[in-house]
PyMOL commands that place a pseudoatom at each C-alpha (Angstrom):
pseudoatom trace, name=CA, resn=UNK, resi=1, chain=A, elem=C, hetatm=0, pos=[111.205, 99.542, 104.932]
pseudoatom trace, name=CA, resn=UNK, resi=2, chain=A, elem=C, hetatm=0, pos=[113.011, 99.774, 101.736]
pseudoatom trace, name=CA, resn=UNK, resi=3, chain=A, elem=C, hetatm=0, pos=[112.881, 102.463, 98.809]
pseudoatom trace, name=CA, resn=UNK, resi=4, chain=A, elem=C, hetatm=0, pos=[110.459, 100.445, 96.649]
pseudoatom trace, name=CA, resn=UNK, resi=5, chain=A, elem=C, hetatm=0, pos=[108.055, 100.523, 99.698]
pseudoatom trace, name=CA, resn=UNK, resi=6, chain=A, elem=C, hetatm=0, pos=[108.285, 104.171, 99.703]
pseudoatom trace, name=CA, resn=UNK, resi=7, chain=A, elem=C, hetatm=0, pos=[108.269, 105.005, 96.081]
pseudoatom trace, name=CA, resn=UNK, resi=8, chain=A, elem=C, hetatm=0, pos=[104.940, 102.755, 95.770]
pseudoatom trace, name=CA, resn=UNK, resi=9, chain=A, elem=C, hetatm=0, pos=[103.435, 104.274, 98.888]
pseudoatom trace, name=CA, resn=UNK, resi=10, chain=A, elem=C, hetatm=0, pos=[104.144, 108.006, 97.144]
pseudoatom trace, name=CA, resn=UNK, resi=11, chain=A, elem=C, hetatm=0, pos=[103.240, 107.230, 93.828]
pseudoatom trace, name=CA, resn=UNK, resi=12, chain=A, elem=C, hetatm=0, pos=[99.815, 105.835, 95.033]
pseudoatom trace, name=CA, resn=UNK, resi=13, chain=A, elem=C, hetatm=0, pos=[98.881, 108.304, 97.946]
pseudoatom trace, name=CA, resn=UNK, resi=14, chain=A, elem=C, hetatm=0, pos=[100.776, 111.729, 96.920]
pseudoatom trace, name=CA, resn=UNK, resi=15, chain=A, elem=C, hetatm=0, pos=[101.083, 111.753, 92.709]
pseudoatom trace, name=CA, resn=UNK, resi=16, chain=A, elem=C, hetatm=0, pos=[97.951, 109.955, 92.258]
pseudoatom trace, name=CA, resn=UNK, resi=17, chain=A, elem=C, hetatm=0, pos=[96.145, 112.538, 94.485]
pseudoatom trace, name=CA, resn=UNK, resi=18, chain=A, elem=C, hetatm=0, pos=[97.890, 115.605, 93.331]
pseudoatom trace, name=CA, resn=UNK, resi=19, chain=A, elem=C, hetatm=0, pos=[97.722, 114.384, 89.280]
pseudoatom trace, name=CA, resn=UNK, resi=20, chain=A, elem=C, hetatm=0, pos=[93.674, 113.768, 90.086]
pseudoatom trace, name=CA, resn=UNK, resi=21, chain=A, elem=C, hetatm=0, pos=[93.335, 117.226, 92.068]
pseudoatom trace, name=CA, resn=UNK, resi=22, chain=A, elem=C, hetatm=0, pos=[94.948, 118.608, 88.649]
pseudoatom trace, name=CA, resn=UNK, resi=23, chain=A, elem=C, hetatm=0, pos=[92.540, 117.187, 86.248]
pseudoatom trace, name=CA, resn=UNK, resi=24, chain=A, elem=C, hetatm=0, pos=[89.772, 118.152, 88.842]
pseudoatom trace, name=CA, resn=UNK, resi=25, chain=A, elem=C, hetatm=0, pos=[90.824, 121.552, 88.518]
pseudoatom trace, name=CA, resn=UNK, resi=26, chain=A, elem=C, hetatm=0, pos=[90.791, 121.813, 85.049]
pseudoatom trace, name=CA, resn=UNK, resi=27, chain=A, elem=C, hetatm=0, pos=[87.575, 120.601, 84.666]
pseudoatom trace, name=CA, resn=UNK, resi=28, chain=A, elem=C, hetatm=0, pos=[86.024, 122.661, 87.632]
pseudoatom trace, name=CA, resn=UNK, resi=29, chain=A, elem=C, hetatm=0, pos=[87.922, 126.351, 87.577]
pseudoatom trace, name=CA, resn=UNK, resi=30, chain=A, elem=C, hetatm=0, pos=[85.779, 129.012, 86.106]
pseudoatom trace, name=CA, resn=UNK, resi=31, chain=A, elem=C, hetatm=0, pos=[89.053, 130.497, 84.935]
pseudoatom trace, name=CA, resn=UNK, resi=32, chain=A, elem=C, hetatm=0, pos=[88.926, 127.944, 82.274]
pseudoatom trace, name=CA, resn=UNK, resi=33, chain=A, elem=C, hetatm=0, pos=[85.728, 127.491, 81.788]
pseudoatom trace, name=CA, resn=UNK, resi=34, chain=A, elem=C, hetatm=0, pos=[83.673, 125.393, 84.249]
pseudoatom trace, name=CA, resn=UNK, resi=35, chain=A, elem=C, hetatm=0, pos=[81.491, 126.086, 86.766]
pseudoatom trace, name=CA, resn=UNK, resi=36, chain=A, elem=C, hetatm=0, pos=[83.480, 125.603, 90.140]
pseudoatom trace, name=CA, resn=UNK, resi=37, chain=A, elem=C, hetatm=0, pos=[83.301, 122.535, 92.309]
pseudoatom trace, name=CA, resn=UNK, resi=38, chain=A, elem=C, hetatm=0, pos=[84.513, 120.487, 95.170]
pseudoatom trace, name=CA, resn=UNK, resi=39, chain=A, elem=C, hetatm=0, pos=[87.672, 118.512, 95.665]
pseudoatom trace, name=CA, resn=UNK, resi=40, chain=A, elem=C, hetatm=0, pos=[87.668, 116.501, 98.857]
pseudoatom trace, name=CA, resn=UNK, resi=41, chain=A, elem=C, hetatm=0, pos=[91.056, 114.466, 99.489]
pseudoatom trace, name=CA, resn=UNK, resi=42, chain=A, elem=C, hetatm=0, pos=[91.585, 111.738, 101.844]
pseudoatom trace, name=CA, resn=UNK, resi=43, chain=A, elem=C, hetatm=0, pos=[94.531, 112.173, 103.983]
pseudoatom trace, name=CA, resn=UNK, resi=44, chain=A, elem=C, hetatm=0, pos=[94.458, 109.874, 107.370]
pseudoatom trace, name=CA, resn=UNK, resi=45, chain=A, elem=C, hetatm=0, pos=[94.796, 110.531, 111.241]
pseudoatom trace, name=CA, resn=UNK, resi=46, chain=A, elem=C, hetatm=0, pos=[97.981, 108.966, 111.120]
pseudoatom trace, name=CA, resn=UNK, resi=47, chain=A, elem=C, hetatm=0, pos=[99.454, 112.467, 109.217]
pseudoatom trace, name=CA, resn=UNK, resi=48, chain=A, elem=C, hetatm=0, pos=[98.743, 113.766, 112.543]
pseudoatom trace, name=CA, resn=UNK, resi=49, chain=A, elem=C, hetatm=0, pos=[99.774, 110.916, 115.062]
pseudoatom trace, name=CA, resn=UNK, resi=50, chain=A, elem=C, hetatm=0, pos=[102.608, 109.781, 112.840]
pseudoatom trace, name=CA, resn=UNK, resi=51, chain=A, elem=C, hetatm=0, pos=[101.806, 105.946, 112.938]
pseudoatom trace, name=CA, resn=UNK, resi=52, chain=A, elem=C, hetatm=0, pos=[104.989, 105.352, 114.935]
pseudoatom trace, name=CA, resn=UNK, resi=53, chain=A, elem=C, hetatm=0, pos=[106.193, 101.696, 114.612]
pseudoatom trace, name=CA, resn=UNK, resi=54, chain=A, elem=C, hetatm=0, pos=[103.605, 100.337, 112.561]
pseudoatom trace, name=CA, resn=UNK, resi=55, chain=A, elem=C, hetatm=0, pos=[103.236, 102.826, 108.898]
pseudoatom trace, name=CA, resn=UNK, resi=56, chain=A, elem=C, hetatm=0, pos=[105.156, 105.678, 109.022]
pseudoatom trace, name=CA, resn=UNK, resi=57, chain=A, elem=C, hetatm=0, pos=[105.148, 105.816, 105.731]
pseudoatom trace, name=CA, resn=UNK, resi=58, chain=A, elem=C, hetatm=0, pos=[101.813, 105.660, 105.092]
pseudoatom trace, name=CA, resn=UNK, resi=59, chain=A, elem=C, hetatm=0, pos=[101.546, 108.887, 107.534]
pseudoatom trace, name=CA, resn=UNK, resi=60, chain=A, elem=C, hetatm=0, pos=[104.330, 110.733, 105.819]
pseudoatom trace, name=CA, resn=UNK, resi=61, chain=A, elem=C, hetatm=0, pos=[102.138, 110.071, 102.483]
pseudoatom trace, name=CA, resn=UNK, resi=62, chain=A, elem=C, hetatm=0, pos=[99.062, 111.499, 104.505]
pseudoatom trace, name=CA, resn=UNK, resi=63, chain=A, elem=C, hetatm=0, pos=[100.942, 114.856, 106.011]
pseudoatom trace, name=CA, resn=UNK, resi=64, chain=A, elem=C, hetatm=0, pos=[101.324, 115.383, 102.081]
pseudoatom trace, name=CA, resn=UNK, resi=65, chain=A, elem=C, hetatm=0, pos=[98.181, 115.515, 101.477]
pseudoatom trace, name=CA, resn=UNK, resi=66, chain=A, elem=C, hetatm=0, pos=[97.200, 117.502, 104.546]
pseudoatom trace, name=CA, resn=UNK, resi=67, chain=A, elem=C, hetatm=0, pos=[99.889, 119.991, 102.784]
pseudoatom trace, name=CA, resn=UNK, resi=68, chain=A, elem=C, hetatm=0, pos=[98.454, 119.750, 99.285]
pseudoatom trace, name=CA, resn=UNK, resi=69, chain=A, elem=C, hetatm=0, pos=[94.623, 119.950, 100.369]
pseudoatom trace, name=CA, resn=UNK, resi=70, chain=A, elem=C, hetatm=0, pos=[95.621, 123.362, 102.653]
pseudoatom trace, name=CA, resn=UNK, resi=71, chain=A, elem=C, hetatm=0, pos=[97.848, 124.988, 99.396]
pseudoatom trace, name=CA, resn=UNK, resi=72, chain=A, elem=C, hetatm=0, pos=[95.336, 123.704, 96.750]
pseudoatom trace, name=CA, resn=UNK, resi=73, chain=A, elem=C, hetatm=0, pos=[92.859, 125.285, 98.165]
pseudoatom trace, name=CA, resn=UNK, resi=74, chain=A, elem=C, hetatm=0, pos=[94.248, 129.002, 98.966]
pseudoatom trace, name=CA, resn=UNK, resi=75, chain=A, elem=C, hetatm=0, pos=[95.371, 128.169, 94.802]
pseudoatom trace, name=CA, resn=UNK, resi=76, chain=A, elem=C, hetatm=0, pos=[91.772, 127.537, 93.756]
pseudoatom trace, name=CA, resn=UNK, resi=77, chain=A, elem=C, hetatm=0, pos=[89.191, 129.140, 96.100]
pseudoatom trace, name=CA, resn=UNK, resi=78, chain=A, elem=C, hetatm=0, pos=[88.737, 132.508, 93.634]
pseudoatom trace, name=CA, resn=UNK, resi=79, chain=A, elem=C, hetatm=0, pos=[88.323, 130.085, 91.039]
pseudoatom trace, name=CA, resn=UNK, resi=80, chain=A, elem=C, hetatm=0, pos=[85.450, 128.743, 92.524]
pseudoatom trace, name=CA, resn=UNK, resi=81, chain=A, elem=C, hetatm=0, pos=[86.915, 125.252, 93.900]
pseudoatom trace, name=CA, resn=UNK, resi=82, chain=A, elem=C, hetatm=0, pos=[86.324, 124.441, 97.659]
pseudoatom trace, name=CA, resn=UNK, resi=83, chain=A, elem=C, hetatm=0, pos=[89.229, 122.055, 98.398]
pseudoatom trace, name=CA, resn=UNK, resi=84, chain=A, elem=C, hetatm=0, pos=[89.039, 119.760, 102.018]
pseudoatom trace, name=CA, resn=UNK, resi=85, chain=A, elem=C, hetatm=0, pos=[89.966, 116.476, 103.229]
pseudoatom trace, name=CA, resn=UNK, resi=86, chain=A, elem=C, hetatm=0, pos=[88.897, 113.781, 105.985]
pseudoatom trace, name=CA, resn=UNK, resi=87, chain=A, elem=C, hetatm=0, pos=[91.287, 112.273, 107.691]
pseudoatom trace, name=CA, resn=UNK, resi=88, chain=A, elem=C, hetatm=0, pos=[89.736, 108.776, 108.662]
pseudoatom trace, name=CA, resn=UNK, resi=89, chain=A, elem=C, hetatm=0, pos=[91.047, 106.728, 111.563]
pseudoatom trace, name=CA, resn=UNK, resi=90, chain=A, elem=C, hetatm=0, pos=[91.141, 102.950, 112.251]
pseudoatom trace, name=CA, resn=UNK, resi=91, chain=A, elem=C, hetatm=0, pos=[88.046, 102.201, 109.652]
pseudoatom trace, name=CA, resn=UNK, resi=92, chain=A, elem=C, hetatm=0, pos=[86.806, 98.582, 108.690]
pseudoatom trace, name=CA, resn=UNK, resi=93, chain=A, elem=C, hetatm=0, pos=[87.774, 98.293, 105.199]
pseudoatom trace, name=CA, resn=UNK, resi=94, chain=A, elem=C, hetatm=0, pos=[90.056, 95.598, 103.421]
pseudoatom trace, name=CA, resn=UNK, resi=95, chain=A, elem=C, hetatm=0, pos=[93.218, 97.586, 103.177]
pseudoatom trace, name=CA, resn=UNK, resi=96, chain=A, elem=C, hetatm=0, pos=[94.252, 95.866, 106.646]
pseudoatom trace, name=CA, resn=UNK, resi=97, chain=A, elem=C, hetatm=0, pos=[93.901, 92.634, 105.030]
pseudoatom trace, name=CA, resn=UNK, resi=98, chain=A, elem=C, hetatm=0, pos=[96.305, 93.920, 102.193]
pseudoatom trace, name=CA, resn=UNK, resi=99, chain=A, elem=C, hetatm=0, pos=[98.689, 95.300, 104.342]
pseudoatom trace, name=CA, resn=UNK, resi=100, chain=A, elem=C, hetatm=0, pos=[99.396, 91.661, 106.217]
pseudoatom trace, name=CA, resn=UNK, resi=101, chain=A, elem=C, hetatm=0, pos=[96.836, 92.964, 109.336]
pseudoatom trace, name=CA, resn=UNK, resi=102, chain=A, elem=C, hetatm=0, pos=[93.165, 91.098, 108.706]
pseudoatom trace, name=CA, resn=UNK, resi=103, chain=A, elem=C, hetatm=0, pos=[92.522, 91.982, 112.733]
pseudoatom trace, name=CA, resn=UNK, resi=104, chain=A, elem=C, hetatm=0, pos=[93.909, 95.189, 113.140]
pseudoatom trace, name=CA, resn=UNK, resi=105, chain=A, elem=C, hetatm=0, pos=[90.411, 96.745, 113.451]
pseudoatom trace, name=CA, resn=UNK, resi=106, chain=A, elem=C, hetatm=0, pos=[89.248, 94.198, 116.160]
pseudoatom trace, name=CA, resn=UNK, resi=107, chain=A, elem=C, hetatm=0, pos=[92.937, 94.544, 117.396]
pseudoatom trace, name=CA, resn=UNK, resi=108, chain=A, elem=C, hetatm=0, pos=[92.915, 98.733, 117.876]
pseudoatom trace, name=CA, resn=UNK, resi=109, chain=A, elem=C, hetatm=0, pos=[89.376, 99.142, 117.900]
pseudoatom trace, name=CA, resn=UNK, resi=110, chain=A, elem=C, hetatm=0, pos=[88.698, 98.771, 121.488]
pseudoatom trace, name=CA, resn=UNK, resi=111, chain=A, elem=C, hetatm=0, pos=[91.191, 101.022, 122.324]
pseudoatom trace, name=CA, resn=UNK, resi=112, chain=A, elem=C, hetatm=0, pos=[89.685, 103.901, 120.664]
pseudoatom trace, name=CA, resn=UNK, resi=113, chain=A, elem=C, hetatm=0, pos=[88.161, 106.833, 122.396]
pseudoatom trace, name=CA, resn=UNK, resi=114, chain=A, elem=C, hetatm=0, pos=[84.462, 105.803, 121.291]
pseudoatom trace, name=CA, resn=UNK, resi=115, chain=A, elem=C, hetatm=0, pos=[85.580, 101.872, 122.180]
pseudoatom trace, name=CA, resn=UNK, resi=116, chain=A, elem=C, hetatm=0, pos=[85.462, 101.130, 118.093]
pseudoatom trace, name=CA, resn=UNK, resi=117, chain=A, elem=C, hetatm=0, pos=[86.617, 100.834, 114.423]
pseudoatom trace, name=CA, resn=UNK, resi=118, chain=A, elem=C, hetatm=0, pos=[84.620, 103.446, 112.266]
pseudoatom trace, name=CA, resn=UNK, resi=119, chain=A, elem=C, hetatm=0, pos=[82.997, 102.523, 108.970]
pseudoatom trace, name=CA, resn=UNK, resi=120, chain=A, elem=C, hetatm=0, pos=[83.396, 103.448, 105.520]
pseudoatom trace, name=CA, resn=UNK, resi=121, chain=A, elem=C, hetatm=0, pos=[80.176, 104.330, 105.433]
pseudoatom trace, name=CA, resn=UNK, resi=122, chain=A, elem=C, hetatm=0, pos=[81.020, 107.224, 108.539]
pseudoatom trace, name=CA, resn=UNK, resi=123, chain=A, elem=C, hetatm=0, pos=[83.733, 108.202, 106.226]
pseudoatom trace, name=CA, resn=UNK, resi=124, chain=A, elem=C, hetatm=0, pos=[81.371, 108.191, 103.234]
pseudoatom trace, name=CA, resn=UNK, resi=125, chain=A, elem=C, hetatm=0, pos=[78.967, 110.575, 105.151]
pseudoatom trace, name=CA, resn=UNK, resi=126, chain=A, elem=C, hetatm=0, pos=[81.648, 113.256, 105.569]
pseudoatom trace, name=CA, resn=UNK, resi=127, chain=A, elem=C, hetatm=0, pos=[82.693, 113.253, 102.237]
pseudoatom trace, name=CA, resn=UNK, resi=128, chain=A, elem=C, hetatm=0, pos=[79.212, 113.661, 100.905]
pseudoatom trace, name=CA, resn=UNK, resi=129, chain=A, elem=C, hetatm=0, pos=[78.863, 117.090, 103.714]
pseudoatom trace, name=CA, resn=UNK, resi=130, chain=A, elem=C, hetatm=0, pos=[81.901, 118.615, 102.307]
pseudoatom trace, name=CA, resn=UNK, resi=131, chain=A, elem=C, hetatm=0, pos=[80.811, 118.134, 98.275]
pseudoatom trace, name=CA, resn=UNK, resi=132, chain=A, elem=C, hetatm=0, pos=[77.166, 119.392, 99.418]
pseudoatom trace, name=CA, resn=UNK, resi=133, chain=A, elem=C, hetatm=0, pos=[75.933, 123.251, 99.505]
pseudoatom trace, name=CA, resn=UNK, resi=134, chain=A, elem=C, hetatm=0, pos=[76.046, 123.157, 103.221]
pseudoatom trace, name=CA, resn=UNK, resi=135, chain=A, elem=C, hetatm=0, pos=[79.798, 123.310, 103.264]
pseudoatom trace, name=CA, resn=UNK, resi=136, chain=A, elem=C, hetatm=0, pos=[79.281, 126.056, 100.478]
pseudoatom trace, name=CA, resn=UNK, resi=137, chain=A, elem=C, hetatm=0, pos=[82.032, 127.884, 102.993]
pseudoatom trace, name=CA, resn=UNK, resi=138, chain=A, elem=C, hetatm=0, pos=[83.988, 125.398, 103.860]
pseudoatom trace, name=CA, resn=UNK, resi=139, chain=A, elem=C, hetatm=0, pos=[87.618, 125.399, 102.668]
pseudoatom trace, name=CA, resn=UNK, resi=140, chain=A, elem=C, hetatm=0, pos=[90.721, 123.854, 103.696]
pseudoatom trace, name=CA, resn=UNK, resi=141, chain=A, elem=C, hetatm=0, pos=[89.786, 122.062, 106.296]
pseudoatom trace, name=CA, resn=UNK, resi=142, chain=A, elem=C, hetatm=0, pos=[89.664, 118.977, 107.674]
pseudoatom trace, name=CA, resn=UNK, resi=143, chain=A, elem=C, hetatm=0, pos=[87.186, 116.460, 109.362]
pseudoatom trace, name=CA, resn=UNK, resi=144, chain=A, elem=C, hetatm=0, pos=[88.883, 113.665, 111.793]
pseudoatom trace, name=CA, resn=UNK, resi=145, chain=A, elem=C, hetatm=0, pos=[86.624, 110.929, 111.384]
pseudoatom trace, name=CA, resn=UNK, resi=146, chain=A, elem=C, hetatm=0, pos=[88.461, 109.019, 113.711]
pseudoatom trace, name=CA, resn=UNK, resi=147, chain=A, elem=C, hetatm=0, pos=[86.470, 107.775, 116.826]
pseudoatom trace, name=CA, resn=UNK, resi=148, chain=A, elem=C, hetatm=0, pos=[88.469, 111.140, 118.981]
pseudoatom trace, name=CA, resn=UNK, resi=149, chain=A, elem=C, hetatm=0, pos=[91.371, 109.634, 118.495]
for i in range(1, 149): cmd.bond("trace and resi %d" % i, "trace and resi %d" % (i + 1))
show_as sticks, trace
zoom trace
């Protein structure tokens, strides 16, 4: 792994997510202005499981976001901005594909507690629940969708 991995990695998942949380903010806090709102980040199970030999750096990029979606939100919450985050798991998207692993679903899948991948769609539906009035008190959390892993 080599420092332009690492800077492209972090740029992407970590300043792109903290510089879009900022402009979110702006827009939402009734400090300045709006009316409150929702920011939902998407970190990854591997912040938690580490992604030894395979991404670490991808998971280091995730624990950042963990960290920013837990201090953003103590920052924000009495300016009427509910900040939380999913952490997906192995989900069937195309990033595999991008990342030199087509069959890394079909490879891991199986060996997941629930016996598959997840879907974006699963992911989707989490997302939606934490922007939605029935997570009106949810803040700084997290939702694994992850198949128990």
């Amino acid at each position: 792994m080599n420092a332009a991995r690492l800077r492209r990695v972090l740029e992407a998942n970590v300043i792109g997510s903290f510089l879009c949380a900022a402009e979110a903010v702006r827009r939402m806090s009734t400090r300045h202005g709006g009316v409150g709102g929702a920011i939902v980040n998407v970190s990854s199970k591997a912040s938690v499981l580490g992604s030894p030999g395979e991404y670490v750096d991808y998971a280091m990029s995730k624990g950042a976001i963990d960290t920013l979606t837990i201090g953003l939100a103590k920052e924000v919450a009495a300016e009427g901005i509910r900040v939380n985050a999913v952490r997906p798991g192995i989900i069937d998207t195309d990033i595999h594909a991008s990342g030199g692993e087509p069959g890394r679903v079909e490879r891991l899948g199986p060996a997941q507690p629930m016996g598959r991948g997840g879907t974006p769609e699963e992911v989707a539906a989490a997302v939606l629940w934490l922007l939605s009035d029935a997570a009106s008190y949810v803040m700084g959390s997290f939702i694994d969708v992850a198949g128990g892993r």
